[in-house]
N, C-alpha and C positions, 0 to 999 in steps of 0.2 A: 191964666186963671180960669178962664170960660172952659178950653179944653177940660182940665181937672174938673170942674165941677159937671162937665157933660161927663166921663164917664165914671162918675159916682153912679149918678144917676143911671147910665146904662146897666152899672155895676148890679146897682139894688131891683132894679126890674130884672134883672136875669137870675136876683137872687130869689127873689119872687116867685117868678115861673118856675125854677128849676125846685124849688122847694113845692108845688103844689103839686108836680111833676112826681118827687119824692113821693109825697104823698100818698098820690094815686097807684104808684108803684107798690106801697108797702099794706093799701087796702085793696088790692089788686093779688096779691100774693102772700096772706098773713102766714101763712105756715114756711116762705120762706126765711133761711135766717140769710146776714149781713152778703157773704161772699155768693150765696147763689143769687142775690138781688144784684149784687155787681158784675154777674154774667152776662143778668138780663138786658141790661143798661151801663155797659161800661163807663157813657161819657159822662152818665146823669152823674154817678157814684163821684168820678175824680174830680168833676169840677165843684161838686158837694164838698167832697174833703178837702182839696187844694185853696176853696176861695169860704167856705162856709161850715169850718170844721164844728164849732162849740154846738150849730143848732144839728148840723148832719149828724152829730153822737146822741143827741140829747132824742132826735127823732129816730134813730134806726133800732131794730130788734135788739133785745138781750142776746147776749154772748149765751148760745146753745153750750152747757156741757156736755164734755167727751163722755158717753157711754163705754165705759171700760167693762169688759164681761171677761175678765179674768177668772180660769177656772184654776185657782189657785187651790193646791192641796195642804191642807196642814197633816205634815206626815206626822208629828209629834199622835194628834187624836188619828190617824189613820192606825199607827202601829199600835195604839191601844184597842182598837175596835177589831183590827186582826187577829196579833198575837195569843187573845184569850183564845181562840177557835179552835 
């Protein structure tokens, strides 16, 4: 029982560090988003996610959306802006 209750405790001090850790990483680099912050610090990321998922989502960046620059043509108004000419 002493074991288990020693590594709770190792548990939440490493959740501790690794969270303040977090931290300094994400005011360290605010314009990164999620996956280039897990370049920077591989182990900090997995062991966040593996052992400290709920607070590691609730503290890391918004999901960046995908910039789609589709230069999509609508031929329908293409061929009316043609065709009179």
């Amino acid at each position: 029982m002493e074991k288990f209750l020693v590594m709770v405790v190792i548990k939440e001090i490493n959740a501790e560090t690794n969270r303040n850790e977090w931290l300094s990483l994400l005011k360290n680099n605010p314009d990164k988003g999620k996956k280039e912050l897990h370049k920077i610090n591989t182990a900090l990321f997995t062991w966040l996610y593996k052992n400290d998922r709920e607070w590691f989502n609730n503290n890391s960046p918004d999901k960046k959306g995908v910039n789609k620059l589709y230069n999509r043509v609508d031929w329908n108004i293409r061929d009316k802006d043609i065709l009179p000419r």
